[in-house]
TIRODO-335223 format. One line per 10 residues: number of its first residue (from 1); for each residue z, x, y of C-alpha. Coordinates in steps of 0.5 Angstrom, whole numbers, plus 500, padded with zeros to 3 digits. Layout:
N
NUM) Z:X:Y | ...
***
This chain:
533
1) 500:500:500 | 498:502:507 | 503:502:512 | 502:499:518 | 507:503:522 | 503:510:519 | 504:512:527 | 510:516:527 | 511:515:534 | 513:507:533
11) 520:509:532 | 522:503:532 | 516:499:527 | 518:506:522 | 525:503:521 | 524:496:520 | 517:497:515 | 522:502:511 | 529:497:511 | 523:491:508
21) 521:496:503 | 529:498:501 | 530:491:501 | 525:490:497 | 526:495:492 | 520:499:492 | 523:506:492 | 519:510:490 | 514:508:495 | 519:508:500
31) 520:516:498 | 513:517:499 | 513:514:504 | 518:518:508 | 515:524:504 | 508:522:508 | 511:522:515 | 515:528:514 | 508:532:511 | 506:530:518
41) 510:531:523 | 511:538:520 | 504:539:520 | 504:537:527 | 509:542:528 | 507:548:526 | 501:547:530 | 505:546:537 | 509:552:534 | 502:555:534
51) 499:554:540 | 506:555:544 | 505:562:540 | 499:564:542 | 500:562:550 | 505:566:551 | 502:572:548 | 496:571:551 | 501:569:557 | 506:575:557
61) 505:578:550 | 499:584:549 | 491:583:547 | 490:588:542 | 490:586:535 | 491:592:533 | 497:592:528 | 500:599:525 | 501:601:518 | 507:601:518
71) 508:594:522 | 502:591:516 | 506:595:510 | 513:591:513 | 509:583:512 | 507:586:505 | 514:588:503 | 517:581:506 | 511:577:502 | 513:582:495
81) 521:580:497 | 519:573:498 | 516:574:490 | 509:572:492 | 505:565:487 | 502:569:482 | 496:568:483 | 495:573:489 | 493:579:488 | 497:585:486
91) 498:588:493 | 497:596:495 | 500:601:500 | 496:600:507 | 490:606:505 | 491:611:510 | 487:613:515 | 483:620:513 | 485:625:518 | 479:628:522
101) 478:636:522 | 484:638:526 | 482:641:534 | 483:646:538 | 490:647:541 | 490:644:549 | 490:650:553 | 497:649:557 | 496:647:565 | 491:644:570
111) 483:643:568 | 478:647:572 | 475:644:577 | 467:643:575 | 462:649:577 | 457:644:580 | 462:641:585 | 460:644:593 | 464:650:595 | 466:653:601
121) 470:660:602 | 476:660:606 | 477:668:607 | 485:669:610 | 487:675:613 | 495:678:614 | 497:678:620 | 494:685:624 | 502:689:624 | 502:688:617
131) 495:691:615 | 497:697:618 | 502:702:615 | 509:702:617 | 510:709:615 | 505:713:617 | 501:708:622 | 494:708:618 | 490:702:616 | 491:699:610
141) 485:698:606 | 483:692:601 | 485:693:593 | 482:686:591 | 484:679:593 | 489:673:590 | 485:666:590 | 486:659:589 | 482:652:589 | 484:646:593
151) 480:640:592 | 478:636:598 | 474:629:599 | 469:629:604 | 467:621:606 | 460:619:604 | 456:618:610 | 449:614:613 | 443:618:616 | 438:615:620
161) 432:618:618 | 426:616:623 | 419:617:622 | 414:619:626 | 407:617:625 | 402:622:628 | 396:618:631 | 390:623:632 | 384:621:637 | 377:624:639
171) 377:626:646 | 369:626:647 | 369:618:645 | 375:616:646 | 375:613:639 | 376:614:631 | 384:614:632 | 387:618:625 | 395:615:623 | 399:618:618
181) 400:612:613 | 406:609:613 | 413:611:610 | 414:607:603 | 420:603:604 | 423:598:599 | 423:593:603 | 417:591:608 | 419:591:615 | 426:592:613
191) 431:597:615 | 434:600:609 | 431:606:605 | 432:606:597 | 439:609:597 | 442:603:601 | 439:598:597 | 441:601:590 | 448:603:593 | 448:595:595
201) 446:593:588 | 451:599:584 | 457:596:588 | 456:589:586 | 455:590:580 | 457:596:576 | 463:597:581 | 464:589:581 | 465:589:590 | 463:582:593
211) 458:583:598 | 464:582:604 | 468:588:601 | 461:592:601 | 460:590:609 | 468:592:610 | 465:599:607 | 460:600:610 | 464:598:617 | 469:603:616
221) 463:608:616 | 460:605:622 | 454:601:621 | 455:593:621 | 451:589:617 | 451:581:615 | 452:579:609 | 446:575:609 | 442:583:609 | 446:585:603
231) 444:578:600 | 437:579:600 | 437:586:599 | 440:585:592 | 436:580:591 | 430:584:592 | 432:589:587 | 433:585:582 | 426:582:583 | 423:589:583
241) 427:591:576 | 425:585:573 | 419:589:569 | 425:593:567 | 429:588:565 | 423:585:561 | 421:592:558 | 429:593:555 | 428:586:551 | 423:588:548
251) 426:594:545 | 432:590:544 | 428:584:540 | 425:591:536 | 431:593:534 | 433:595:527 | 440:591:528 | 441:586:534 | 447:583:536 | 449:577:539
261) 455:574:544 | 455:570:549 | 461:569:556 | 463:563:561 | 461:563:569 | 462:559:574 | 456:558:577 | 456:553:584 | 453:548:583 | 454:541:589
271) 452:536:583 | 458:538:579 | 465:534:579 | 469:540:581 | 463:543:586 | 462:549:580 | 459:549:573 | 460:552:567 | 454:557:566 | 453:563:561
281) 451:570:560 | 448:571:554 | 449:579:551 | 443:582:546 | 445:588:544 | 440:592:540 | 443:599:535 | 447:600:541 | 443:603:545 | 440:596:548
291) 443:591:551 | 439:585:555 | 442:580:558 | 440:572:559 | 444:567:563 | 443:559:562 | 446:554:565 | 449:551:559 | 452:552:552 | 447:550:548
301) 443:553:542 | 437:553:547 | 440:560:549 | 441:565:544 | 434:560:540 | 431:562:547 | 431:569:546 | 431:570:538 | 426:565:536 | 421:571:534
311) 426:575:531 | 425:579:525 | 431:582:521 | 439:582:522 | 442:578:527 | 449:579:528 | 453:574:531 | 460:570:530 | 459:563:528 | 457:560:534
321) 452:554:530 | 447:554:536 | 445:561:531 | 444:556:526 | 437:555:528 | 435:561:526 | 438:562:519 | 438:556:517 | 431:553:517 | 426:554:513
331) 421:561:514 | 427:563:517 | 426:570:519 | 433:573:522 | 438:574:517 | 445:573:519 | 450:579:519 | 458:576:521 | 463:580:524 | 469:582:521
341) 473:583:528 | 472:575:529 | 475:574:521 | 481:578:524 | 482:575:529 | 484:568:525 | 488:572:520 | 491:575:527 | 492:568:531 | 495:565:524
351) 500:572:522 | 505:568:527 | 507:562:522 | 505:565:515 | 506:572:513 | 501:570:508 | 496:573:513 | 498:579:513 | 495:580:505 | 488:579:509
361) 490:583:515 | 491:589:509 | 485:589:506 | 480:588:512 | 484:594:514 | 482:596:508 | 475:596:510 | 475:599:516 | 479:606:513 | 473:607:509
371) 468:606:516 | 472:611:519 | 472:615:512 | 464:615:513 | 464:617:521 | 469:623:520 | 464:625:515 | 459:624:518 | 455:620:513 | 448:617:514
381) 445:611:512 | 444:612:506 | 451:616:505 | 455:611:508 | 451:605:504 | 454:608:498 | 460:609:500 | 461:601:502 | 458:600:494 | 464:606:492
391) 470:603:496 | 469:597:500 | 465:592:494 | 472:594:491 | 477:591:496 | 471:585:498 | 473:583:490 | 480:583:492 | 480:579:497 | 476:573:495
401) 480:573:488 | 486:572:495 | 483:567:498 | 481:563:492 | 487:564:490 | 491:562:496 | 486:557:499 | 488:550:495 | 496:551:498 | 494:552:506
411) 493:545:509 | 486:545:512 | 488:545:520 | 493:550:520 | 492:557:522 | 491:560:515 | 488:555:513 | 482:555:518 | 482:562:518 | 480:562:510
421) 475:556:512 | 472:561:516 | 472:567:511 | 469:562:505 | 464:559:510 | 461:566:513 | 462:569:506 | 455:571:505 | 454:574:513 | 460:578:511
431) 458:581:506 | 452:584:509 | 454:590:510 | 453:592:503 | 445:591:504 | 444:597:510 | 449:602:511 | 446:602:519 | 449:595:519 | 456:595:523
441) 462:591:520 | 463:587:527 | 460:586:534 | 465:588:537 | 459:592:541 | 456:587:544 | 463:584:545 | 465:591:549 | 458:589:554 | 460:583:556
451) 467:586:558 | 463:588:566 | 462:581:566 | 469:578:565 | 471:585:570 | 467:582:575 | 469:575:574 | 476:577:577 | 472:580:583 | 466:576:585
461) 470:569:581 | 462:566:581 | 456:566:581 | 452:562:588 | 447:559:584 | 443:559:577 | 438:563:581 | 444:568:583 | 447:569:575 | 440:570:574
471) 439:576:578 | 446:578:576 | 443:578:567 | 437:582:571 | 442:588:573 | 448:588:568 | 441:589:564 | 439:595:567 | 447:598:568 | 448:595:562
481) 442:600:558 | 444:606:563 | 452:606:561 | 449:605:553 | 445:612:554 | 449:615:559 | 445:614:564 | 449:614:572 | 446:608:575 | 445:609:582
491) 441:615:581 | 437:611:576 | 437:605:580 | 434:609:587 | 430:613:584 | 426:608:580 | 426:603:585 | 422:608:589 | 418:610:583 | 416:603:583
501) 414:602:591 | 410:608:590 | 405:604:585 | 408:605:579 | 403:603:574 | 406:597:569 | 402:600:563 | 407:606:565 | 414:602:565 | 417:604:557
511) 417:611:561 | 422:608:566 | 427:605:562 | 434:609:562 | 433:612:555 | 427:616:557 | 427:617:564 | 427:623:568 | 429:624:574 | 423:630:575
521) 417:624:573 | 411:625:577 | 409:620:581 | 401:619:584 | 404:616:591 | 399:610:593 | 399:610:601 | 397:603:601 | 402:600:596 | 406:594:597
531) 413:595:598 | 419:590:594 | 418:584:597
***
């Protein structure tokens, strides 16, 4: 019989159905029926006891999930104390982390001073009387000298570089009048050379400094600019590297291993509720040396089908089901890699209210101590492929044996129980690793790309329009792809930005994307060349 009083929090129409069924002696139906509202209300509490949990970490508590060995070793001990169901696997000590070749002992004292740095000679002299000699009155004479380096910082400054076009005339006619071609500029008739527009666009972006805290910059070196000119000189440079932009999606799209991730932005938006949307950027990264970025305007699978609908291979991502397009479709021709660190984080999040996750915890440690092993020695594809087939197939059995064993006592909506919902559910992209030693065990690289952008939201708070987040995908696209190669992005910027203005050939743009340029490049300058518009 249904209870009509199933909703716990009808007190009052609770007692009076069970008085009925006590006075109707129905015991054992009045027991279930206390059992049923008691299993409720537990699980009811354990998920308000998790999510007060998981604020007040996120509130006041460290975001790492890194756990010691000591600390995972401890919740194993407590699950063996506590004489763990017998159907889970027989537990290990924590594998050890491989020790790395040991280094150099650190020299003691301060680091030098870099040799590239600029230097100025300072010779200081003792006082006249004392280069002379008190006992016989000669001069002394030089026997070397002591040094010492103090760094000092010398505030970076404008110029004004003005440009004389010499105009030539014949005498004897008064006609055919010569002129020196005009001066390439980045921006038609403006004002602002290449260096100010790239370092406009660095700031914002890579610095993540709002347009008014560059103007206050650039007040405090005794030039006034509007934001307004700010605004548009970013918004010319974004026009002018979105050919390169274009060209590293295309590397991405061909790369070996892709992966995929996405970030919130606010976006102002006059139709929304609140006068801002929520708009995101999408991150493509691609074997680590690529990262291109889209944004979209909203959290649908349009956006990662958008970019990888012609894309061929592994695809790594968490379980977004906007992906699912890709892989879950007949002739599909991406194959889903998942990630690790996100099947961590649900054991992490749940390890509060179940020890139980510890067991999980332990053996995903497992496989990362072999990754670790491969990178100490320096293990190629092939070798670190292996050695996953060695040590971590071992460990993945072990796992799945727990999480089969343990799956049919976890209630569904717990913490637990939705963290072995997801490793049973993404179990194939998993275990892709073992297919390709250059697969990677998690996406935390394509996590680590999107950190400029969630650094920056706490600096510039939102974006002013879809256009503004667009052009903001365009640079966090080339500074992004510069980080990942080492590249400085204002050199770079400035540099390509006038390699551009100059006339660069768009057959020719693969030679400026940061992995291959070179500052030295020669350029055929082509006088008549529209400047960035």
């Amino acid at each position: 019989m249904v209870a009509p009083a199933a909703n716990t929090t009808d007190i009052e129409g609770l007692r009076q159905f069970l008085e009925n069924m006590l006075r109707e002696g129905r015991t054992s139906d009045l027991v279930e029926m206390v059992v049923s509202v008691l299993q409720r209300l537990k699980s009811d509490n354990d998920h308000l006891q998790h999510r007060l949990a998981s604020l007040l970490r996120h509130r006041f508590g460290r975001s790492s999930e890194k756990l010691s060995t000591e600390q995972l070793h401890l919740f194993l001990q407590e699950l063996s104390d506590a004489q763990a169901p017998p159907a889970a696997p027989e537990l290990s000590a924590p594998a050890p982390r491989p020790k790395r070749p040991p280094l150099a002992p650190a020299k003691r004292g301060r680091k030098s001073l870099p040799d590239n740095l600029p230097r100025e000679r300072v010779v200081l002299e003792p006082a006249e009387a004392e280069r002379r000699c008190s006992a016989c009155g000669t001069d002394k004479h030089s026997i070397g000298e002591e040094t010492s380096e103090v760094l000092e910082w010398v505030p970076g400054h404008f110029k004004v570089i003005e440009y004389a076009r010499m105009k030539y005339a014949c005498r004897g006619c008064e006609a055919q009048v010569s002129i020196a071609p005009a001066v390439i500029k980045p921006i038609e008739a403006g004002m602002a050379g290449f260096s100010v527009v790239a370092d406009v666009a660095v700031r914002k972006y890579a610095e993540h400094a709002p347009l008014h805290r560059i103007r206050t910059i650039y007040r405090r070196h005794g030039v006034e600019l509007p934001v307004s000119s700010l605004s548009n000189w970013v918004r010319s440079v974004t026009g002018a590297l979105s050919p390169i932009a274009t060209a590293v999606e295309r590397e991405v799209l061909r790369s070996h291993l892709l992966q995929a991730d996405d970030t919130g932005l606010r976006v102002l938006d006059a139709d929304a509720p609140n006068g801002a949307k929520r708009g995101h950027l999408w991150a493509y990264v691609g074997d680590g040396r690529w990262v291109a970025f889209r944004y979209t305007p909203d959290w649908t699978g349009k956006g990662p089908w958008g970019f990888l609908s012609s894309r061929r291979g592994w695809v790594q991502a968490d379980a977004y089901k906007g992906y699912d397009r890709l892989f879950d479709v007949p002739g599909a021709t991406a194959v889903e890699v998942g990630c690790w660190a996100h099947a961590r984080r649900y054991y992490f999040d749940a390890l509060e209210s179940d020890r139980r996750s510890a067991v999980a915890l332990h053996y995903i440690a497992q496989l990362y101590a072999v990754e670790h092993d491969a990178t100490a020695r320096e293990l190629d594809a092939a070798g670190r492929l292996a050695l996953r087939h060695e040590r971590s197939a071992e460990i993945l059995q072990a796992l799945d044996k727990w999480v089969a064993a343990t799956i049919p006592a976890a209630t569904p909506k717990s913490p637990l129980g939705q963290a072995l919902t997801y490793t049973v559910n993404q179990r194939r992209a998993l275990g892709r690793f073992l297919e390709d030693g250059r697969l990677l065990l998690d996406n935390n690289g394509c996590e680590r790309a999107l950190r400029q952008v969630a650094v920056g939201r706490k600096n510039w708070l939102f974006a002013g329009s879809d256009a503004g987040a667009e052009r903001a995908a365009v640079m966090y696209t080339i500074i992004g792809t510069c980080r990942l190669n080492g590249v400085e992005p204002w050199g770079y910027v400035r540099d390509v930005l006038e390699k551009l203005a100059g006339g660069w050939l768009q057959s020719r743009i693969e030679e400026l994307l940061p992995p291959r340029w070179t500052p030295s490049t020669s350029i055929e300058v082509t006088p008549d060349a529209p400047a960035i518009n």
